[in-house]
N, C-alpha and C positions, 0 to 999 in steps of 0.2 A: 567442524560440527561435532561437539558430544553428543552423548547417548542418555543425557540427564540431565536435568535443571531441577536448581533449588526456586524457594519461596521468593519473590524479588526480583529474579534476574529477571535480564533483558530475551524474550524469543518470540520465535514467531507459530502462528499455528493454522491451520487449515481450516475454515469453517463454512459449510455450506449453507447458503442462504435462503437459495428455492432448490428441491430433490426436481428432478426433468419430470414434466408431466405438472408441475406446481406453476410453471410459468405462466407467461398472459398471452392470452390468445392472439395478443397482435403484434410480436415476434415472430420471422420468420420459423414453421417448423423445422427446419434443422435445428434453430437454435432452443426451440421448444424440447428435442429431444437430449437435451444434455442438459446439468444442473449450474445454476448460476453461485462459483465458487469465489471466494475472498481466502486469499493471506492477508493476516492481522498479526502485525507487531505489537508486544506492550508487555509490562508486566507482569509474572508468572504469578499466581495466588496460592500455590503448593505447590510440592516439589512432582518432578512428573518426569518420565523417560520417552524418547522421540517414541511416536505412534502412539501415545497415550491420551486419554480426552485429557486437557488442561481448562481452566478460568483465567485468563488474563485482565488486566483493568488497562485501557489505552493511553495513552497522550491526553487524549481529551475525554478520559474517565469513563469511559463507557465500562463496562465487563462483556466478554464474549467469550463462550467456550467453543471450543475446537478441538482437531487434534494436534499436536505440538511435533511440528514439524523440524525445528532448529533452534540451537540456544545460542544468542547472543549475534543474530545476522545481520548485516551490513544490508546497504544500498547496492541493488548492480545496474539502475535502469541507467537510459541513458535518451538525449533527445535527437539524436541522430548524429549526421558529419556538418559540420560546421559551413553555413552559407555567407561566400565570402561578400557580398554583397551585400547583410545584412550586420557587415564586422564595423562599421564608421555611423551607424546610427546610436549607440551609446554613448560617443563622446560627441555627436552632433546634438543630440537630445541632452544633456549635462551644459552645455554650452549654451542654447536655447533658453533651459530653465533659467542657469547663472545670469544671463542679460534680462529674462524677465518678455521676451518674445513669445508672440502668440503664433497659432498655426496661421490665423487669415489675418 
């Protein structure tokens, strides 16, 4: 992670949606009392140093400001441990489609 991004680059930023207390009443209150927060990836729109407010515009053009958390971050999620079980329904389903068979 630098401590700086230019006009352009790729980073991510912190941007909060609803402050706690802005939420809907029909969330559980615990969840009421904390604020509903987003990281947003996308294009920097000036140059800016981590903690600083930035403008970004996204993938799909939106602009959101935030504060600029990281320049230039990767992917870390992940969908869990692999279910062996569910390892032969891709080439049984490729195979299905290729003959043109239906489920019933």
């Amino acid at each position: 992670m630098k401590g700086r991004c230019r006009r352009g680059e790729w980073v991510e930023i912190h941007h909060v949606i609803l402050r706690a207390g802005e939420r809907s009443r029909d969330v559980p209150e615990d969840t009421q009392k904390v604020p509903l927060e987003a990281w947003i990836k996308g294009w920097a729109q000036s140059d800016a140093a981590v903690g600083e407010e930035l403008e970004i515009e996204t993938p799909a053009g939106r602009k959101v400001k935030g504060t600029l958390t990281e320049t230039n971050p990767g992917y870390a999620h992940t969908y869990g441990p692999t279910v062996p079980e569910l390892a032969p329904v891709s080439r049984e389903l490729r195979g299905m489609l290729k003959e043109g068979k239906s489920r019933g």
